[in-house]
Z-matrix of the N, CA and C atoms (Angstrom, degrees):
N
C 1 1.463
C 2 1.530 1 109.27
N 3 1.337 2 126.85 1 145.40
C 4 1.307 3 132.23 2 -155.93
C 5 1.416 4 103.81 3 -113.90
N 6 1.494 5 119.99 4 112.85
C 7 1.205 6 116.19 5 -161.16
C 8 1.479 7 108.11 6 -118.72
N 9 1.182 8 132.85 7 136.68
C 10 1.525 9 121.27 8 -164.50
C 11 1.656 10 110.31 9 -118.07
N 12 1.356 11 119.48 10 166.15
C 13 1.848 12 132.29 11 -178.69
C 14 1.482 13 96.93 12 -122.07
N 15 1.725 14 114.16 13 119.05
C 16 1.436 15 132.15 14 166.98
C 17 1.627 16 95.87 15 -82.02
N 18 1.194 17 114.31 16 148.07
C 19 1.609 18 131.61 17 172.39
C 20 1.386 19 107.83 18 -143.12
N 21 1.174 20 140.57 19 138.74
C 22 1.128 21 156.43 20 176.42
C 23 2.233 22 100.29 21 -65.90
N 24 1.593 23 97.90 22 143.16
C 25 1.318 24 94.05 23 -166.91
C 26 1.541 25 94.33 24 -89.32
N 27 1.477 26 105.53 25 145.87
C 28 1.648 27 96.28 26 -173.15
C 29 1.997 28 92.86 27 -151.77
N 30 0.925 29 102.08 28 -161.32
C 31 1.472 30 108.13 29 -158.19
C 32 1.598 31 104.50 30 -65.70
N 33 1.328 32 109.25 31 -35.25
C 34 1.454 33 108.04 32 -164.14
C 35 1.704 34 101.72 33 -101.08
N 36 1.269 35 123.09 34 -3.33
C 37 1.452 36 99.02 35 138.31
C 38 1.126 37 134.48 36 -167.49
N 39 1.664 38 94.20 37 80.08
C 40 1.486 39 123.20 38 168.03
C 41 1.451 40 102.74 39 -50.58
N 42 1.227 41 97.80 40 -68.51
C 43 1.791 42 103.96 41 -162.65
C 44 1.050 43 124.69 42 -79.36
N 45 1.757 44 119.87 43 24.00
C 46 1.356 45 114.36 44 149.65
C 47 1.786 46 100.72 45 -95.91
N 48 1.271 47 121.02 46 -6.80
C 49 1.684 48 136.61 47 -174.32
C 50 1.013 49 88.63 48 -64.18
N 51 1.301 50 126.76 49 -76.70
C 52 1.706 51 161.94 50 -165.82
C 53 1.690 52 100.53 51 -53.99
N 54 1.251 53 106.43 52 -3.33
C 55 1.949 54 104.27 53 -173.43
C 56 1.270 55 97.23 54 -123.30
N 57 1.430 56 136.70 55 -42.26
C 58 1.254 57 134.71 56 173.00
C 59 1.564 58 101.07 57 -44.97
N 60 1.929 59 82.16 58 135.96
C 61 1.516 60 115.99 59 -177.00
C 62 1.628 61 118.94 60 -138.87
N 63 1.153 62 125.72 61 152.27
C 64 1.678 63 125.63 62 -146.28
C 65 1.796 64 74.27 63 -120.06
N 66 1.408 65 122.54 64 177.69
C 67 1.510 66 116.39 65 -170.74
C 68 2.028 67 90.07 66 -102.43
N 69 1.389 68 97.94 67 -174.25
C 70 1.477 69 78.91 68 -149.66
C 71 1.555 70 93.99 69 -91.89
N 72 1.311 71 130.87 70 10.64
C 73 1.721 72 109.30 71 154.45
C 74 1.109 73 130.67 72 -101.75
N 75 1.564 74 93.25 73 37.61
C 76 1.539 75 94.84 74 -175.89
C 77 1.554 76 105.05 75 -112.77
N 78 1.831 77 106.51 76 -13.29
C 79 1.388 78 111.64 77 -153.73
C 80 1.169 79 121.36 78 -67.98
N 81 1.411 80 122.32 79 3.76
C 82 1.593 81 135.01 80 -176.07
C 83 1.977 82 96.56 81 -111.85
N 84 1.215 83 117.74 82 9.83
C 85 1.271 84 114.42 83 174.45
C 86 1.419 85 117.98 84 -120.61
N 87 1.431 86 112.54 85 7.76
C 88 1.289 87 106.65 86 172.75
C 89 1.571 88 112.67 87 -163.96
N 90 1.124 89 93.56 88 135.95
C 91 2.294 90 93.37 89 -176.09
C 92 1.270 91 107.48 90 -68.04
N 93 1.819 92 95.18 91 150.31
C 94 1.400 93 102.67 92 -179.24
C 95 1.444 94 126.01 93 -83.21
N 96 1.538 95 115.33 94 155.31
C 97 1.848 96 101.78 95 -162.71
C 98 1.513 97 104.12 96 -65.92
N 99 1.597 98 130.41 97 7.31
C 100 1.172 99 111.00 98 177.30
C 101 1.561 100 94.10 99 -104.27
N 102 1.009 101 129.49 100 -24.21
C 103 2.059 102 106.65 101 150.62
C 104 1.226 103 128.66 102 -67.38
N 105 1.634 104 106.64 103 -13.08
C 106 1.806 105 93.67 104 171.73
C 107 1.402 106 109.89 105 -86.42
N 108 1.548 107 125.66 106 -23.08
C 109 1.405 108 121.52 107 -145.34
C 110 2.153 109 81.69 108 -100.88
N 111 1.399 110 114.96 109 -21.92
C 112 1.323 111 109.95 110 174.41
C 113 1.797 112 109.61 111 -64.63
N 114 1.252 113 110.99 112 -53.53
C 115 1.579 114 129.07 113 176.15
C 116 1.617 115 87.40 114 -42.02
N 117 1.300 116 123.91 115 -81.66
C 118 1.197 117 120.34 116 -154.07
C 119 1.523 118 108.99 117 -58.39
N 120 1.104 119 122.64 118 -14.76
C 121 1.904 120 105.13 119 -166.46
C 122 1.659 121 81.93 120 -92.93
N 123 0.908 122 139.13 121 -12.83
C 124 1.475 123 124.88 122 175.75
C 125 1.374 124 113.98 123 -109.93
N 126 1.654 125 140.09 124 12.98
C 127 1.081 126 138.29 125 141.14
C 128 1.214 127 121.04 126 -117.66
N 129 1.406 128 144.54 127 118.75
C 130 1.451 129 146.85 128 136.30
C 131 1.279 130 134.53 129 -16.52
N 132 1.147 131 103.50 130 -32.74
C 133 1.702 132 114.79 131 165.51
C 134 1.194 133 111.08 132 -70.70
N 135 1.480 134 146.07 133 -12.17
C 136 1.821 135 139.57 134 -154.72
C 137 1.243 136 87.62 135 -122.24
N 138 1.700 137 122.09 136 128.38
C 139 0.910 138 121.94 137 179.01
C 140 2.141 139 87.19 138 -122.65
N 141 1.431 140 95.90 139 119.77
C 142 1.958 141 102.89 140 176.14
C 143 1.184 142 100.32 141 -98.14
N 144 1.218 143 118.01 142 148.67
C 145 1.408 144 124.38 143 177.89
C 146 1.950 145 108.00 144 -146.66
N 147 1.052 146 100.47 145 -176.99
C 148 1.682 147 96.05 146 -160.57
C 149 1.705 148 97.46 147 -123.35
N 150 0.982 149 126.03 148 140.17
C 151 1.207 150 142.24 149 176.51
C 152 1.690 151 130.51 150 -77.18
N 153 1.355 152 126.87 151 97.10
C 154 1.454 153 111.23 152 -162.70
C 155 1.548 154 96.04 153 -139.31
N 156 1.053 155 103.44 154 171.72
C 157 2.094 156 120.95 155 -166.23
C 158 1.515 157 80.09 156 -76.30
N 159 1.863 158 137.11 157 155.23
C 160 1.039 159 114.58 158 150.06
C 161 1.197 160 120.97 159 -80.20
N 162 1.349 161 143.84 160 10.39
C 163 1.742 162 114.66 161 129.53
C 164 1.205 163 134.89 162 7.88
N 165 1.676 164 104.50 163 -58.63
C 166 1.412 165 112.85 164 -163.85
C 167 1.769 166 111.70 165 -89.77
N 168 1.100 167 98.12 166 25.80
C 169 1.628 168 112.67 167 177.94
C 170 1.663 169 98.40 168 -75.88
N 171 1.471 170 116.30 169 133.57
C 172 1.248 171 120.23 170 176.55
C 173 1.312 172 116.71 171 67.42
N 174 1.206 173 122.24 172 -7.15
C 175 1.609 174 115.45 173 159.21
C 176 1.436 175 122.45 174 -78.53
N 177 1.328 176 119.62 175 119.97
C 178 1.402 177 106.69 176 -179.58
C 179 1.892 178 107.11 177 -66.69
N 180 0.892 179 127.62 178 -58.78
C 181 1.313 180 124.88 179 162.36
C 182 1.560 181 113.37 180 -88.61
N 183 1.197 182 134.37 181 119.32
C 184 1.196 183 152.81 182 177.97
C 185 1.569 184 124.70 183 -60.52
N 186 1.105 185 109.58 184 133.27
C 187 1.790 186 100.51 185 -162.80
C 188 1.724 187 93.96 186 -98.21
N 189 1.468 188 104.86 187 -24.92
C 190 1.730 189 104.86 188 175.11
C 191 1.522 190 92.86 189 -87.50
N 192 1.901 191 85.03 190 163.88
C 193 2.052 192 94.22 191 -177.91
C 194 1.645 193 96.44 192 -113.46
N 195 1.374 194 81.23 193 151.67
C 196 1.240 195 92.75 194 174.03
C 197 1.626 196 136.32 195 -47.68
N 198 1.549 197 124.97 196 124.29
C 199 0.918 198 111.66 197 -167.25
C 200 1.521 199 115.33 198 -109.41
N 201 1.437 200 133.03 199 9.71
C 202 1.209 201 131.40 200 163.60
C 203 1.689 202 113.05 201 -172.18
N 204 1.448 203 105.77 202 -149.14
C 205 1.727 204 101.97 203 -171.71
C 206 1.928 205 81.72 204 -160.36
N 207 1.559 206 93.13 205 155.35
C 208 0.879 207 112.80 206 -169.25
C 209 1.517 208 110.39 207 -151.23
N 210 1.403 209 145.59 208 138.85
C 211 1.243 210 150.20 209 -177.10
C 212 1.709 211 116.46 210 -161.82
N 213 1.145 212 97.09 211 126.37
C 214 1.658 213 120.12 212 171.07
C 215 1.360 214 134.48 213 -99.37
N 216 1.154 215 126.80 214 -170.68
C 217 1.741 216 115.42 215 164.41
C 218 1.054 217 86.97 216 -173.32
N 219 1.863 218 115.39 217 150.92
C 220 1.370 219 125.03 218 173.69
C 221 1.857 220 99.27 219 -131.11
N 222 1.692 221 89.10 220 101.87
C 223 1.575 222 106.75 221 167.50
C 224 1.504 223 126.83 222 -100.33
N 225 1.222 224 142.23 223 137.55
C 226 1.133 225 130.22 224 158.03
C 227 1.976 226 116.81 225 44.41
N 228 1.206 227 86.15 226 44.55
C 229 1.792 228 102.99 227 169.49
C 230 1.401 229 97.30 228 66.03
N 231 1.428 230 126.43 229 23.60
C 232 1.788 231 132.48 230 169.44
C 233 1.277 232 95.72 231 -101.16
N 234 1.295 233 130.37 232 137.20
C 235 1.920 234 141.61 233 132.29
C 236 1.540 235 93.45 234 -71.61
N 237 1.145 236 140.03 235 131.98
C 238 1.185 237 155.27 236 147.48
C 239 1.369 238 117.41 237 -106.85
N 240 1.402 239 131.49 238 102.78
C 241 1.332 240 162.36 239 169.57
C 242 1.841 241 89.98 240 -44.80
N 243 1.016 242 114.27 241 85.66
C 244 2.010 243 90.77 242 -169.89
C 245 1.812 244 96.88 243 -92.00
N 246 1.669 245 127.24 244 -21.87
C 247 1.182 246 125.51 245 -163.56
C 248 1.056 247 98.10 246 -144.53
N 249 2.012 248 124.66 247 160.98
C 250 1.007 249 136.38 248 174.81
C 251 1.702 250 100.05 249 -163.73
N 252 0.930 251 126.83 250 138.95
C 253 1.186 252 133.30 251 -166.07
C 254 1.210 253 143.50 252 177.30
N 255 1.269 254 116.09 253 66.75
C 256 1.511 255 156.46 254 160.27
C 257 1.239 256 102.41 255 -1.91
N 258 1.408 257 172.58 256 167.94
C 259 1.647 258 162.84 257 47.90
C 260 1.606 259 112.19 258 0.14
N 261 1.410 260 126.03 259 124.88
C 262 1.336 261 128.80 260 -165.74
C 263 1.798 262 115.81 261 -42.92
N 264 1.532 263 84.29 262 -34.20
C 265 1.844 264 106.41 263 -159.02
C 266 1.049 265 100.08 264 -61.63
N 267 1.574 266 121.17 265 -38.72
C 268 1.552 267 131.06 266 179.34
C 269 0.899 268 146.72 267 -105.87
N 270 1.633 269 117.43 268 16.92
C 271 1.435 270 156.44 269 157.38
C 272 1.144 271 104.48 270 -38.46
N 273 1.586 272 119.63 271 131.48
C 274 1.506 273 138.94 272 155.36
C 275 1.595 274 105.65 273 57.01
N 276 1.479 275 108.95 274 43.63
C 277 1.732 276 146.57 275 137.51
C 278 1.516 277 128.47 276 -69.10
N 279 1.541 278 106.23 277 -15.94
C 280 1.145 279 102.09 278 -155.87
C 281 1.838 280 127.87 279 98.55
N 282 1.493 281 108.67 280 -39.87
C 283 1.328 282 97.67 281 -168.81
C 284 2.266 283 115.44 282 -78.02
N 285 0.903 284 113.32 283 14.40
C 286 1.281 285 93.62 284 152.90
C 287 1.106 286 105.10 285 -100.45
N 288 1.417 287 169.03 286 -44.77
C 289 1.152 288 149.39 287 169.90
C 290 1.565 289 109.15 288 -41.05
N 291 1.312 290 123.84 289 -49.23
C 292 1.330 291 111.66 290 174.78
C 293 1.643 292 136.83 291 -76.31
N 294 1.653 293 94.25 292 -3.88
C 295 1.459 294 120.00 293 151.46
C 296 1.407 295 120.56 294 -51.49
N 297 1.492 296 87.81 295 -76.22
C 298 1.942 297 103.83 296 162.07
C 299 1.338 298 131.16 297 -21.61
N 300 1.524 299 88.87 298 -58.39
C 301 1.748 300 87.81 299 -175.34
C 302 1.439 301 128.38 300 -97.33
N 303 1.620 302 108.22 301 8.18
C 304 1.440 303 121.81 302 164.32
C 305 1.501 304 99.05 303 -80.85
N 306 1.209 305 117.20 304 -65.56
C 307 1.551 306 113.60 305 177.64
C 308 1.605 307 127.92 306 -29.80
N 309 1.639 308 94.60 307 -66.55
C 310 1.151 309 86.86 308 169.58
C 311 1.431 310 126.08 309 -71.15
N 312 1.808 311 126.89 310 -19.94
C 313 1.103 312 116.09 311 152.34
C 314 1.992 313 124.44 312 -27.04
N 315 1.465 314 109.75 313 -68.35
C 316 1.254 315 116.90 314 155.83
C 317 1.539 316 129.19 315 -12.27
N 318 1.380 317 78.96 316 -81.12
C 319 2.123 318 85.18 317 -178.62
C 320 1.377 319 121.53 318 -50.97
N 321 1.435 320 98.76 319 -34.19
C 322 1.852 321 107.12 320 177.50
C 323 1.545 322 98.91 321 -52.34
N 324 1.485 323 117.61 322 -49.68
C 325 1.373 324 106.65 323 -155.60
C 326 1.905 325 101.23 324 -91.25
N 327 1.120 326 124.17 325 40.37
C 328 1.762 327 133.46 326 177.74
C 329 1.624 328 97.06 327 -121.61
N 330 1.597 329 108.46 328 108.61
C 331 1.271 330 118.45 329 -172.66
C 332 2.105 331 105.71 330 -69.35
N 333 1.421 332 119.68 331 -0.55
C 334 1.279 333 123.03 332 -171.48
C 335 1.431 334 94.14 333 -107.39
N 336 1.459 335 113.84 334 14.33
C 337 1.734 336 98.27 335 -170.36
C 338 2.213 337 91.03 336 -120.84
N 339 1.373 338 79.80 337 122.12
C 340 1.894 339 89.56 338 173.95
C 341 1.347 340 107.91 339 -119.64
N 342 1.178 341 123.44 340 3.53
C 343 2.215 342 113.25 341 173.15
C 344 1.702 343 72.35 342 -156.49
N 345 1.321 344 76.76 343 151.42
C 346 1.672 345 101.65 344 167.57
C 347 1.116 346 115.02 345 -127.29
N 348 1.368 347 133.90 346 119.27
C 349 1.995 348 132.69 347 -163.15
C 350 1.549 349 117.41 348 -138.66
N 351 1.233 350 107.89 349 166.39
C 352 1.754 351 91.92 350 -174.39
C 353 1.614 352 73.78 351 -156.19
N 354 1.338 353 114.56 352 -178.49
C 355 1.303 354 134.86 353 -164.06
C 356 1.716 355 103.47 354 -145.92
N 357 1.471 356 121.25 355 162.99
C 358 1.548 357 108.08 356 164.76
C 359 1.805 358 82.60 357 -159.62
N 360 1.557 359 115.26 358 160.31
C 361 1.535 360 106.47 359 150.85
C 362 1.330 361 128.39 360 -49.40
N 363 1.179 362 119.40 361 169.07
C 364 1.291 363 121.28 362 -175.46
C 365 1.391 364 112.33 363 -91.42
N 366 1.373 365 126.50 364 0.80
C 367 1.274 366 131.09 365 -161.53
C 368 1.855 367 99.96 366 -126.72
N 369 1.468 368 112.79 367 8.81
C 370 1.571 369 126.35 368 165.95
C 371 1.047 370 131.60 369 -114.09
N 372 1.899 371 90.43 370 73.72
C 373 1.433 372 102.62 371 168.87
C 374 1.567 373 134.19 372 -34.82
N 375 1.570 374 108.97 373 -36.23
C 376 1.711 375 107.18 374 -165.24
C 377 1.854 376 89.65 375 -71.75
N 378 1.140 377 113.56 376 -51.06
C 379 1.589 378 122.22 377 179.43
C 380 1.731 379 95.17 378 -34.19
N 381 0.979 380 103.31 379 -90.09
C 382 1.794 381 113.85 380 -174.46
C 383 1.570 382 115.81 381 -37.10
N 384 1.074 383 135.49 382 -35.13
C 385 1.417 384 140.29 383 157.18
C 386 2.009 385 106.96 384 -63.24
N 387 0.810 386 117.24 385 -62.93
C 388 1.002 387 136.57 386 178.03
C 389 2.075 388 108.33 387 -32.62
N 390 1.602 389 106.14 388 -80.14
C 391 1.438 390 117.88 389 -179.20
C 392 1.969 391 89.83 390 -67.64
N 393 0.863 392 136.30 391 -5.07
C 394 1.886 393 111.81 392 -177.98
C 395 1.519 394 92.75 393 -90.55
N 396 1.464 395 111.43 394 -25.05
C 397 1.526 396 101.97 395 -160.91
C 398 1.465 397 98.47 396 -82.53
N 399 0.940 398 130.23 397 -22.15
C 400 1.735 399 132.26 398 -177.40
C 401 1.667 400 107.51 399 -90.28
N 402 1.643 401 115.49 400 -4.16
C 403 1.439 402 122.60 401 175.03
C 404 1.230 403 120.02 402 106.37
N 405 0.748 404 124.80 403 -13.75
C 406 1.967 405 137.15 404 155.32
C 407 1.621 406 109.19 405 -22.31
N 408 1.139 407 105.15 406 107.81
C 409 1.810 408 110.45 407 169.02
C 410 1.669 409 109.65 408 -111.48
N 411 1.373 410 116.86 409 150.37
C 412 1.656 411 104.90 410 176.29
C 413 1.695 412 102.76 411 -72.78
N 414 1.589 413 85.30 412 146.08
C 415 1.729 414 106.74 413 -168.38
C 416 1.802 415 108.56 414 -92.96
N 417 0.991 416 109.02 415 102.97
C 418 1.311 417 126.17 416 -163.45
C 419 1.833 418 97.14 417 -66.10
N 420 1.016 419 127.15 418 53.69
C 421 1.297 420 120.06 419 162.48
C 422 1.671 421 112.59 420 -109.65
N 423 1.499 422 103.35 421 174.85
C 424 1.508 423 112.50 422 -161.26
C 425 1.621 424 106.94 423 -53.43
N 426 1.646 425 111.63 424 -65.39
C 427 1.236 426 104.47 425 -173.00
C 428 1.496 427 111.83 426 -72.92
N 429 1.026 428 103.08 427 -10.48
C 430 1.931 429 102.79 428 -160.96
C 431 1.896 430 89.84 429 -74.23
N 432 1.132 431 128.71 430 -40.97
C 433 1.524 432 147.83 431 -178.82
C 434 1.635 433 109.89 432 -45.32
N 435 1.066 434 110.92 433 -44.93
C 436 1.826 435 125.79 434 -138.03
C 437 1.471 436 100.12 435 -131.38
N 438 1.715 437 118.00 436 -7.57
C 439 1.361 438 107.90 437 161.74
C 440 1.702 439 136.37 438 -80.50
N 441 1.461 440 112.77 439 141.21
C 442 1.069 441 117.45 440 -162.20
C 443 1.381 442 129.81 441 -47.67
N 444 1.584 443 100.64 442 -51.61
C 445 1.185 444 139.87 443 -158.93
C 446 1.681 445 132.49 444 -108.25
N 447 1.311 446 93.67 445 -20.44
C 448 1.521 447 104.34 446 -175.56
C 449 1.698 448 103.99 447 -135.80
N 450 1.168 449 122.09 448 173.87
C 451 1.378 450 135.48 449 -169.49
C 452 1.557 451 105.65 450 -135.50
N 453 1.052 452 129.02 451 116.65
C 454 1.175 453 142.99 452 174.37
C 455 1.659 454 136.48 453 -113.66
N 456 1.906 455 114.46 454 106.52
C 457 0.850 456 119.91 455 -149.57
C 458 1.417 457 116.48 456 -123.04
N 459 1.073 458 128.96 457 151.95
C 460 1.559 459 120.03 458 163.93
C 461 1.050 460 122.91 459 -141.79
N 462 1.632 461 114.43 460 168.96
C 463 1.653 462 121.38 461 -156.86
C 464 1.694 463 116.64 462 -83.07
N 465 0.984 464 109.78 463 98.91
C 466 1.573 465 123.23 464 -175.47
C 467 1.712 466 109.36 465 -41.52
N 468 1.699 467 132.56 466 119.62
C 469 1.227 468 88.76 467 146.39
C 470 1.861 469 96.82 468 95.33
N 471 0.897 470 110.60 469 9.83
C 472 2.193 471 93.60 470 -179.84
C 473 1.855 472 99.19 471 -110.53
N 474 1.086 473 95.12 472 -17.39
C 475 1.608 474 80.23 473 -167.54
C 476 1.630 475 107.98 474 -65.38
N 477 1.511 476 110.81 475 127.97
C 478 1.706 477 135.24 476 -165.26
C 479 1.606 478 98.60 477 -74.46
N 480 0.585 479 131.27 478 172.76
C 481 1.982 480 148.60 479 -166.10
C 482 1.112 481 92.79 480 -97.22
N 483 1.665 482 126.27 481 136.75
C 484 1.365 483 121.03 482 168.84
C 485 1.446 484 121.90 483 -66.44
N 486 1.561 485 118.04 484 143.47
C 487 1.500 486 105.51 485 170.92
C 488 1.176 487 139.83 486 -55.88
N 489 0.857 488 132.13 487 146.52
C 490 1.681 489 124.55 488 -179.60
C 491 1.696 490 109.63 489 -110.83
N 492 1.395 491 113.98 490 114.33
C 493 1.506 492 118.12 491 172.43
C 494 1.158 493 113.47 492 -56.93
């Protein structure tokens, strides 16, 4: 099973961020990391992060390259999955699912996060197979219902049992 290390994007490697590429029928299905990493320097809520084999666990510089990008936001007691984004080279490896479930590993553990949701077009099948198999049901809210273009879903079912002292 292919397990991956999120790192925060920082100076030394933007520009493998900035090089990641989706294959080319995908390129109308997902924003580029220089609109996510723009989104993020002007919101506080988007946290981008960089995609690597976990290999690169404990390396301060990484001898594996980066293999995708990833970005969230925590609104109004939502984790919102806002990006996912694989590199062509390393497509259908496994690592967006193991993207997925570090992330959402994450959000589980953010005491301000009560639904966890992600979105995909409506015309991205691998996306839509993909979030049902990790438990994703469509999220019956107003806008999420009545949008044109995108499909909006969330994770059925994660919240853990409270502890008992």
């Amino acid at each position: 099973m292919v397990k991956v290390h999120l790192r925060k994007i920082t100076k030394e490697n933007l520009l493998s961020c900035l090089s990641l590429q989706v294959c080319e029928e995908q390129k109308n299905l997902v924003a580029t990391t220089v609109q996510s990493l723009a989104q993020a320097y002007v919101d506080p809520n988007l946290f981008p992060l960089a995609v690597y084999d976990a290999a690169a666990c404990g390396y301060e510089q990484p001898s594996v390259p980066m293999v995708g990008f990833t970005m969230y936001e925590v609104v109004a007691g939502v984790g919102f999955i806002m990006r996912l984004m694989i590199d062509c080279k390393y497509q259908r490896l496994g690592y967006g699912r193991a993207t997925m479930l570090e992330v959402i590993r994450r959000l589980k553990l953010c005491p301000d996060v009560e639904v966890i949701a992600t979105s995909y077009r409506k015309e991205n099948q691998v996306a839509a197979k993909l979030y049902q198999s990790l438990g994703f049901k469509e999220w019956d809210i107003k806008y999420a219902i009545s949008h044109l273009t995108e499909v909006y879903v969330k994770l059925e079912e994660w919240k853990s049992e409270p502890l008992h002292s």
